[in-house]
C-alpha positions as CSV (number, residue, x, y, z in Angstrom):
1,X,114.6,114.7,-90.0
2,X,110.7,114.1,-90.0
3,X,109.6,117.8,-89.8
4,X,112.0,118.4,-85.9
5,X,113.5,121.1,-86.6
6,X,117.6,121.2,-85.0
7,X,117.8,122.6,-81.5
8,X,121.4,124.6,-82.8
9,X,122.7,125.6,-86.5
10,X,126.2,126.0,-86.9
11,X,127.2,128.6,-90.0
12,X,129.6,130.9,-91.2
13,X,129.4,134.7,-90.8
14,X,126.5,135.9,-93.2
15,X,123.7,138.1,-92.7
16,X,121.4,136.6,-95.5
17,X,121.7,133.4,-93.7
18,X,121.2,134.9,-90.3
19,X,117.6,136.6,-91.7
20,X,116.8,133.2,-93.0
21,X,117.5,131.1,-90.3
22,X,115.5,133.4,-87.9
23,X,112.4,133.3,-90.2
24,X,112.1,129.5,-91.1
25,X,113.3,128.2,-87.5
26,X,112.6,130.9,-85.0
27,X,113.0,128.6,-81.8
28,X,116.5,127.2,-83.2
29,X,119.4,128.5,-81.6
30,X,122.0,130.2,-84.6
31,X,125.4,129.9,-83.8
32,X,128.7,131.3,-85.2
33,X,130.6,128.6,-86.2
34,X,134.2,129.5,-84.2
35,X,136.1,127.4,-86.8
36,X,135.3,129.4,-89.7
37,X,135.7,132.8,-88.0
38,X,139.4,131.3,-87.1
39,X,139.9,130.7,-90.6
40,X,138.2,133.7,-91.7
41,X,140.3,136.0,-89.6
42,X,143.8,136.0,-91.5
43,X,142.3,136.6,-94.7
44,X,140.2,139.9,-93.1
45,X,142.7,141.3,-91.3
46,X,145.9,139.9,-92.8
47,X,148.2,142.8,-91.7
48,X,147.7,142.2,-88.1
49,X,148.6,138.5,-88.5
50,X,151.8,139.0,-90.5
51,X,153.1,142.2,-88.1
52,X,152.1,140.3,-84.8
53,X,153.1,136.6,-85.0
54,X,151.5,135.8,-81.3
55,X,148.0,137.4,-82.1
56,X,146.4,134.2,-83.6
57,X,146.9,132.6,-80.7
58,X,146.0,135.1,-78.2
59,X,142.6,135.6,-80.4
60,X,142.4,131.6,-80.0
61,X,142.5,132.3,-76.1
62,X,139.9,134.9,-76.5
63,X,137.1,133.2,-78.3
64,X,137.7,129.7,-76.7
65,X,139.2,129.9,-72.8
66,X,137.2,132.9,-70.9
67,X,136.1,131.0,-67.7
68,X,132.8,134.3,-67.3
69,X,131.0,136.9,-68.9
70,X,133.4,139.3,-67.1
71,X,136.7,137.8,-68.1
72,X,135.6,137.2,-71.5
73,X,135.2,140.8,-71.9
74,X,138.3,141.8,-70.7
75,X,139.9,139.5,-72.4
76,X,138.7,141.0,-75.7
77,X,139.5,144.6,-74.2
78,X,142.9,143.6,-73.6
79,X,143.1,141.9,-76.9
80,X,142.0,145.4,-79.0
81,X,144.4,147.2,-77.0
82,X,147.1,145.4,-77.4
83,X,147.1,145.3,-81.1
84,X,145.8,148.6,-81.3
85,X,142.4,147.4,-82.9
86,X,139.9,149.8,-81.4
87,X,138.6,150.9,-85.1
88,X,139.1,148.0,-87.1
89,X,135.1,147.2,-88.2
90,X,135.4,143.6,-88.3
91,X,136.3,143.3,-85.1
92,X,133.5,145.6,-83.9
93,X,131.2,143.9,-86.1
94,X,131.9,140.3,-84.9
95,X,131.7,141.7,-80.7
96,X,128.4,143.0,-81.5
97,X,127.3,139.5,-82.1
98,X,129.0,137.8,-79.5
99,X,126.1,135.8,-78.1
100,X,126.3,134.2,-81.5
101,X,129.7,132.6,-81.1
102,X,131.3,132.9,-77.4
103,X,130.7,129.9,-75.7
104,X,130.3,132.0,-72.3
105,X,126.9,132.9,-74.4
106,X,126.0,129.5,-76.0
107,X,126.1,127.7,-72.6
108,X,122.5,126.5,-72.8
109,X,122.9,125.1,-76.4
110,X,123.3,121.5,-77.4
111,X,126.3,121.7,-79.6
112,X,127.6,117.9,-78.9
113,X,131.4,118.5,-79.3
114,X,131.4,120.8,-82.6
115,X,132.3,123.9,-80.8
116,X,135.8,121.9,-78.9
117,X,139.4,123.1,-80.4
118,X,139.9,119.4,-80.8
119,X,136.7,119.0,-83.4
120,X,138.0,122.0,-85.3
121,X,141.3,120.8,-85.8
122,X,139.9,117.3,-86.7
123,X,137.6,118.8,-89.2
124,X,140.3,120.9,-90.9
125,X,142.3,118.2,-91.1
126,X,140.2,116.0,-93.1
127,X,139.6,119.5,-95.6
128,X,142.9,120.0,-96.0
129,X,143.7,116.1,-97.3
130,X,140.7,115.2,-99.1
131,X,139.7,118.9,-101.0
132,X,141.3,121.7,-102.6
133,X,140.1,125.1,-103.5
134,X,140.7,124.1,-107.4
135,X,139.0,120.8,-107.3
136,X,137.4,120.6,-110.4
137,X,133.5,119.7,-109.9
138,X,133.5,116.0,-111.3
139,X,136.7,115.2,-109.8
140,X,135.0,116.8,-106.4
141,X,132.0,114.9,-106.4
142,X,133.8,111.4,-106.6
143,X,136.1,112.6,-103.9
144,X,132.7,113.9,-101.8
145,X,131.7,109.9,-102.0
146,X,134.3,108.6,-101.3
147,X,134.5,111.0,-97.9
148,X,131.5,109.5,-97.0
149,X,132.2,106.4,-97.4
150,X,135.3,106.5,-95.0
151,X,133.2,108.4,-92.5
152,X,130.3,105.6,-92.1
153,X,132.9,102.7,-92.2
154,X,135.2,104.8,-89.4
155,X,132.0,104.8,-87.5
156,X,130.9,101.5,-88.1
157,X,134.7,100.1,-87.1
158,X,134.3,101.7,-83.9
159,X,130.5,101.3,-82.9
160,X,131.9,97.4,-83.7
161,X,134.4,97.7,-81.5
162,X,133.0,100.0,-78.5
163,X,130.6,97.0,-78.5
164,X,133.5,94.4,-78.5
165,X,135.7,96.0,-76.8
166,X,136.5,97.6,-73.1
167,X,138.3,100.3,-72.3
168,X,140.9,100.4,-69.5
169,X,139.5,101.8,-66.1
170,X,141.1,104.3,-64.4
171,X,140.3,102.1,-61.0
172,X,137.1,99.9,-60.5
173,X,134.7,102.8,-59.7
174,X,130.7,102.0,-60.0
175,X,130.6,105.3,-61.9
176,X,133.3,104.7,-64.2
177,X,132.4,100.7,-64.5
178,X,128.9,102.3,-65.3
179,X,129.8,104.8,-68.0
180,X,132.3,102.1,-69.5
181,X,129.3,99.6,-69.9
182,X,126.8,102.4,-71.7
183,X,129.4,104.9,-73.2
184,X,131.3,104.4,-76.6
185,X,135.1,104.5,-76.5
186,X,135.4,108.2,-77.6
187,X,133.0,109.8,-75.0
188,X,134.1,107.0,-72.2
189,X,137.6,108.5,-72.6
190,X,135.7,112.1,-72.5
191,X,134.0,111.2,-69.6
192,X,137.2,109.7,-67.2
193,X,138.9,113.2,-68.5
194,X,136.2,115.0,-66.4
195,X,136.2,112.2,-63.5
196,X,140.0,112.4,-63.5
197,X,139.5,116.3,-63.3
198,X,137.5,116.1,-60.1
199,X,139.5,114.5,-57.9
200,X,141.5,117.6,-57.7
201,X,138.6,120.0,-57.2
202,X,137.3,121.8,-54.0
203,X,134.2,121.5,-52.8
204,X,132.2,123.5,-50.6
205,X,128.8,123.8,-49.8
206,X,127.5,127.3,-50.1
207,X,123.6,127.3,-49.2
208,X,120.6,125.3,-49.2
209,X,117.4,125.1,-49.9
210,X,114.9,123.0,-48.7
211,X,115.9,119.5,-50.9
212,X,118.0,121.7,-53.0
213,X,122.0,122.0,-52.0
214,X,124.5,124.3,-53.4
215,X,128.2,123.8,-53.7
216,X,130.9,126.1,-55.2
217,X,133.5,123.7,-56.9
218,X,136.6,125.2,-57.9
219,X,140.2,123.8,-59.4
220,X,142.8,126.3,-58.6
221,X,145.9,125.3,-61.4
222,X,142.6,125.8,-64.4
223,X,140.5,128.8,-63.0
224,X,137.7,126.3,-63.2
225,X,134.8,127.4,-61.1
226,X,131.4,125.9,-61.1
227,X,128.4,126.8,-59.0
228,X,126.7,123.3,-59.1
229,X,123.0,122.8,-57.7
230,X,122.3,119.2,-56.5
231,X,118.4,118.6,-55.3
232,X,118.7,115.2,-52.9
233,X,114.7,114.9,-53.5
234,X,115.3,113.3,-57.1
235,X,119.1,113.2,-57.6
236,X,119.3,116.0,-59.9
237,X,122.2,118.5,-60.4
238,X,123.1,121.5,-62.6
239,X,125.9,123.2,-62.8
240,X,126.7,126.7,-63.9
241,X,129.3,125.5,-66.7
242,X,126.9,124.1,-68.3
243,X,128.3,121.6,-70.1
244,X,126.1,118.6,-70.0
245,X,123.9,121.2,-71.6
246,X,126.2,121.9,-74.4
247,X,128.1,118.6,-74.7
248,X,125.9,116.0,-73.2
249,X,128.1,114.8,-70.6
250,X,128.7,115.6,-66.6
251,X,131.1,118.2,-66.4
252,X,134.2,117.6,-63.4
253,X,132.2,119.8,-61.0
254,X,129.0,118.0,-61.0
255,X,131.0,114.8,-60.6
256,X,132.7,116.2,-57.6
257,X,129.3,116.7,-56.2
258,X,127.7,113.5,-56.6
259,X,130.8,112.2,-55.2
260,X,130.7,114.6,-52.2
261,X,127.1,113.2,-51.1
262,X,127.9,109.3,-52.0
263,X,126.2,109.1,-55.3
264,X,128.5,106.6,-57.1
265,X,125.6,105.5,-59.5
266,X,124.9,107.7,-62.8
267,X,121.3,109.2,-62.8
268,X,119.8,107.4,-66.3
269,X,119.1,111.5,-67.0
270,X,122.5,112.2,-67.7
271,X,123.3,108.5,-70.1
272,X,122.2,110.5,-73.1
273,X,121.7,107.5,-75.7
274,X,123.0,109.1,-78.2
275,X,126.8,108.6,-77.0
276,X,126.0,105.1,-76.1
277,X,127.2,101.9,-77.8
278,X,123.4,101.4,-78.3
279,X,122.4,105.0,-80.0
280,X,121.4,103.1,-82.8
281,X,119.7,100.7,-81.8
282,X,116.3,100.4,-82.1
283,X,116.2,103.1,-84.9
284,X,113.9,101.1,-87.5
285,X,110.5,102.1,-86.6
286,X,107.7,100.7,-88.5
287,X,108.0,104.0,-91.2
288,X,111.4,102.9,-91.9
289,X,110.3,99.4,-93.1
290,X,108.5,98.5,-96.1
291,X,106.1,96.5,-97.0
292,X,108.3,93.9,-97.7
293,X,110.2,93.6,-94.5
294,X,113.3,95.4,-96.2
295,X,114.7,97.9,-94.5
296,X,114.8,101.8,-95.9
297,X,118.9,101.9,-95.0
298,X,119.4,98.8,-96.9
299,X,117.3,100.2,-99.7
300,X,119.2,103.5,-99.2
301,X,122.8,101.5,-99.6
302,X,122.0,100.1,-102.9
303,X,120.5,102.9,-104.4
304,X,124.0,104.9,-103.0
305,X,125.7,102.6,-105.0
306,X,123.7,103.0,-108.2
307,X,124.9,106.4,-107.5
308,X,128.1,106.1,-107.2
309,X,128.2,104.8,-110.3
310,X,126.3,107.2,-112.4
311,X,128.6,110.1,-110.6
312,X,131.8,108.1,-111.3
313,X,131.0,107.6,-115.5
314,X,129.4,110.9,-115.8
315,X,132.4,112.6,-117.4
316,X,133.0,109.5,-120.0
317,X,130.6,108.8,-122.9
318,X,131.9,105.0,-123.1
319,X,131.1,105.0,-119.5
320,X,127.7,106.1,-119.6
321,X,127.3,103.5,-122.9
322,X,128.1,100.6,-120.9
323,X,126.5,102.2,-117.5
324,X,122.8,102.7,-119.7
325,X,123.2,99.5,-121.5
326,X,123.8,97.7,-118.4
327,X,120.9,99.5,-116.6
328,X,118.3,98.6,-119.4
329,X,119.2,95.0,-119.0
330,X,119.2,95.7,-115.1
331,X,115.7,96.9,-115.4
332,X,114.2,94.2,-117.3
333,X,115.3,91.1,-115.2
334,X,114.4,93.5,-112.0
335,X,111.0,93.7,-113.6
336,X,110.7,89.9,-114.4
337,X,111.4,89.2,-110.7
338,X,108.8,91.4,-109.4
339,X,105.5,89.7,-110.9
340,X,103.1,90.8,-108.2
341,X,105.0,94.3,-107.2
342,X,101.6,96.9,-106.9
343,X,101.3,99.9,-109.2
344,X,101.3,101.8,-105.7
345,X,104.4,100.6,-104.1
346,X,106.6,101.2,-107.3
347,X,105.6,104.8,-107.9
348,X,106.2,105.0,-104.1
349,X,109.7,103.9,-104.9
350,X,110.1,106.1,-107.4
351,X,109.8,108.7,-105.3
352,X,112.1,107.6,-102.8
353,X,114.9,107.0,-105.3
354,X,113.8,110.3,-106.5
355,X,114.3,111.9,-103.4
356,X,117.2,110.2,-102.4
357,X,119.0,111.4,-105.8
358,X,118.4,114.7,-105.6
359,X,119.8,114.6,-102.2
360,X,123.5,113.1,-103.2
361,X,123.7,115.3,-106.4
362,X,122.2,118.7,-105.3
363,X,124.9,121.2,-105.0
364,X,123.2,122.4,-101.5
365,X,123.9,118.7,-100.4
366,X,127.3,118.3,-100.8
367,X,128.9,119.5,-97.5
368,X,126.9,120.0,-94.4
């Protein structure tokens, strides 16, 4: 990532990790990953799921649907006294880290859409049909490739046809003509969610401020409240949810807002490219091209593939006959058709194909 470190680290409940992550990057924002501490929960405190078939789901509710501070924690209150909970040390221990993992604490950090129940289930899903807890190492790491390589050609089917393809408008709105033009597929139908949502939301303008306006926005049927700050000066609006903070997109109650005061244009602040057709584009800088006017990602593909075939003959001694012998000859007709390659360059590819290696094979590497 060129030395930046990540604004927000996702991991699992451990307090090796949570030293380590404070020390090395102090201004990143660690987060309990609500996924594994769903997962993690049965095996903890399997009694209480096997006596009480409805808790699961109303520690679901818990974690994920508290609308405030104040609700979320008496939502938990209500939760330990209903099951009777109030010494069990897990449960005590995982509250006293709350900011780590409630998402009426992690407001203010960019998460994109990892912390949604719909991500979770997605993510469990592809575990559950592509690994097993038994998966022997060599049979894992062909399977890890493979993964991988249904991922980036999922992704590249779909930037293809976000870029090819429109989505169906709601009505012909600037705003929703605007983010069908700039958003992909996915986060369009994200975005119409929330525009859909704030046509039945309340408005009503609380105070004000010099340029600065403030409206309470409320939908009744969700217990959806927002506090949204607009400042007419430069367009600009915030809202107390918080979640074009978190997720990168305008949340139903800012909508409502801009829609209150006739703003049917998107401010370019709140297009983040990243969930544009174009987030790619324009990602070869000058220190992603070589000297030769080749690419590092195309570099990048073929040495994947050399990879991939290493990985897939490692277990076979004819395999790795025929994968050296092929290699050697390989090597020689690469070298014949490279007369005037510099002594430089080629230890500098050595140490990209070096790097890139140890990167696909580490054991550290593998998932995340």
């Amino acid at each position: 990532m060129s030395g930046k470190l990540p604004t927000t680290i996702l991991t699992d409940q451990c307090d090796a990790m949570s030293k380590a992550i404070s020390m090395s990057m102090p201004e990143t924002y660690h987060q309990l990953c609500l996924w594994h501490i769903l997962e993690n929960a049965p095996k903890v405190i399997p009694h209480v799921f096997s006596r009480e078939p409805s808790f699961e789901k109303d520690l679901e509710n818990c974690l994920c649907e508290s609308c405030s501070e104040v609700d979320f924690c008496k939502a938990w209150e209500n939760l330990i006294a209903k099951y009777g909970l109030m010494n069990n040390t897990w449960l005590e221990d995982l509250y006293a880290v709350r900011e780590k993992w409630s998402l009426i604490y992690c407001k203010n950090s960019f998460s994109a859409t990892m912390t949604t129940k719909e991500w979770r289930e997605t993510m469990n899903n592809n575990f559950k049909m592509l690994f097993y807890r038994k998966l022997p190492p060599s049979k894992f790491m062909v399977q890890y490739h493979r993964a991988l390589n249904q991922l980036r050609e999922k992704e590249s089917t779909e930037d293809h046809d976000s870029r090819l393809y429109k989505p169906n408008l709601l009505a012909d709105i600037p705003t929703l003509i605007e983010a069908s033009e700039s958003y992909t597929r996915a986060v369009y139908k994200d975005f119409e969610e929330e525009y859909k949502s704030q046509l039945a939301c309340l408005c009503e303008p609380v105070g004000i401020e010099g340029n600065i306006y403030t409206f309470r926005v409320s939908m009744p049927r969700r217990r959806s409240v927002g506090l949204v700050e607009f400042d007419s000066s430069n367009v600009s609006i915030t809202c107390s949810c918080k979640k074009f903070e978190c997720n990168g997109i305008l949340c139903m109650h800012a909508l409502k807002v801009l829609n209150y005061n006739n703003i049917l244009q998107l401010p370019n602040r709140y297009l983040l490219k990243r969930w544009t057709k174009y987030a790619k584009d324009g990602l070869l800088s000058n220190r992603q091209m070589s000297a030769d006017g080749l690419d590092v990602s195309y570099k990048s593909k073929v040495i994947r593939k050399a990879i991939n075939v290493v990985v897939k003959g490692a277990f076979s001694k004819e395999a790795l006959d025929l994968i050296e012998r092929r290699l050697d000859r390989c090597m020689a007709e690469t070298e014949n058709a490279l007369p005037n390659a510099q002594p430089e360059k080629q230890m500098e590819d050595v140490i990209i194909v070096h790097s890139l290696q140890q990167n696909a094979v580490e054991p550290n590497n593998l998932l995340f």
